[in-house]
C-alpha positions as CSV (number, residue, x, y, z in Angstrom):
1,X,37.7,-29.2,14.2
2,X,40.9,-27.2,15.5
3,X,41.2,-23.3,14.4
4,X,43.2,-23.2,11.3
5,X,45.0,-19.9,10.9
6,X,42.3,-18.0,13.4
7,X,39.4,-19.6,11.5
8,X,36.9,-21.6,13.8
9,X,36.6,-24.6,11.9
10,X,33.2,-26.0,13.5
11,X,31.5,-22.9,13.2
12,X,32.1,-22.4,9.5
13,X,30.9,-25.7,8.9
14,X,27.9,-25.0,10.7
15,X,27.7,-21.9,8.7
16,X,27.8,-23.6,5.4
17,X,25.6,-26.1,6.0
18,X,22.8,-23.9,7.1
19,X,23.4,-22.3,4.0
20,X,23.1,-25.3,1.7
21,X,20.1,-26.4,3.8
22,X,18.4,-22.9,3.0
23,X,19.8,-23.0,-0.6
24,X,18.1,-26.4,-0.8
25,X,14.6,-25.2,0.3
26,X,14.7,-22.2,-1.9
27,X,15.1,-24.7,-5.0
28,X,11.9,-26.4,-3.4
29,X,10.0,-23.0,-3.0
30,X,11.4,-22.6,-6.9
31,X,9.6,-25.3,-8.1
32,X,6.6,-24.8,-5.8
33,X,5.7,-21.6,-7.3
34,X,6.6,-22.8,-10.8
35,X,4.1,-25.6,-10.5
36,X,1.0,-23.1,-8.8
37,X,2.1,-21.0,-12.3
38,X,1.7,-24.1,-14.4
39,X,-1.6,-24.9,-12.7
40,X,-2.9,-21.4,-13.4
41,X,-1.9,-21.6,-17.0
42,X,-4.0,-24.9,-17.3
43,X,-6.8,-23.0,-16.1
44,X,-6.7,-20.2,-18.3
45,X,-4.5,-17.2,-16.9
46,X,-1.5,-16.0,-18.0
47,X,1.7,-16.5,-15.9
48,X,3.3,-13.8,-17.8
49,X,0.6,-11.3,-16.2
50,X,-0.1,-13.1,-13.1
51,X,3.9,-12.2,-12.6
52,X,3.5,-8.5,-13.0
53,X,1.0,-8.4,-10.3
54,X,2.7,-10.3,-7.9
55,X,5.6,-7.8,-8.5
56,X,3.3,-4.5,-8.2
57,X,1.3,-6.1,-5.4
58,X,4.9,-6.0,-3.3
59,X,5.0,-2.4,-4.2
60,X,4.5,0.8,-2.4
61,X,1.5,2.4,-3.3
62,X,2.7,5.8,-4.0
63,X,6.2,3.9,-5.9
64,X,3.1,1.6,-8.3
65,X,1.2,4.9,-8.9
66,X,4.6,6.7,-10.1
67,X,5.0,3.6,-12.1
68,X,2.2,3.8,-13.6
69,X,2.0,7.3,-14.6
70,X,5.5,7.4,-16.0
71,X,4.5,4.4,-18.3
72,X,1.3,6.2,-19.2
73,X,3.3,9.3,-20.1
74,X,6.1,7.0,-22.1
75,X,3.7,5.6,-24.1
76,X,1.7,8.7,-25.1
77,X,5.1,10.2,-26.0
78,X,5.3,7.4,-28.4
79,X,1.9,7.4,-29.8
80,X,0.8,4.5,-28.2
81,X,-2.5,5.6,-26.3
82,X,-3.8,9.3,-26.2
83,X,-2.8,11.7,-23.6
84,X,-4.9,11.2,-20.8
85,X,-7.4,14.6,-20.1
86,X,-6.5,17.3,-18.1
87,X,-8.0,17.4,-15.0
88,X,-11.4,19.3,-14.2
89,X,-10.2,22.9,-12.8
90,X,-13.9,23.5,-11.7
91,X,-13.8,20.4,-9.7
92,X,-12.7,21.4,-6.1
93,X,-11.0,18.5,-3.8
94,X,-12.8,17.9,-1.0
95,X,-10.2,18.5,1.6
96,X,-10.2,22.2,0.0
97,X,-14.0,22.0,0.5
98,X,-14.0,21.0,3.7
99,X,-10.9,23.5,4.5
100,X,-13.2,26.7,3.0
101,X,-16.6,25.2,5.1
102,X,-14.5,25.8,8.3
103,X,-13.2,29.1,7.3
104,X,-16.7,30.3,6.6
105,X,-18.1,29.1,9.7
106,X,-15.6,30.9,11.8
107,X,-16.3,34.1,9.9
């Protein structure tokens, strides 16, 4: 196909249809994981949950832990579980352990 006001004609076909051919196996990967989903429900599990951890699974570590500890802190603010304890001031972390141990065996 001849360029058509500076547009390569081939090429944007070629473009298109590697688009509808990946559009058409995303529709396939759709239904895939529907039917895995469907299969889990029949056993027993919920797809509803098993969604949630697929999501926070893909998640950062440090981004799920944030998550979580704003939703723990939402739902304390509304009464929804108690506040979770402070933490233990007499308990010393263990790099701070190991930092002190040092010092004191340079002294």
């Amino acid at each position: 196909m001849a360029d058509v006001g500076g547009v390569a004609g081939d090429r944007l076909r070629a473009f298109i249809e590697r688009i509808e051919r990946l559009e058409e196996e995303r529709v396939a990967l759709s239904d895939d994981i529907r039917e895995v989903y469907a299969e889990a429900k029949a056993t027993g599990f919920d797809p509803k949950i098993m969604r949630q951890l697929v999501r926070l699974r893909k998640m950062e570590s440090s981004d799920r832990e944030e998550q979580e500890y704003l939703l723990d802190t939402y739902k304390a603010a509304l009464g929804m579980i108690a506040l979770p304890p402070e933490p233990d001031k007499s308990v010393v972390p263990a790099p701070q352990l190991i930092s002190e141990a040092r010092t004191s065996q340079e002294a």
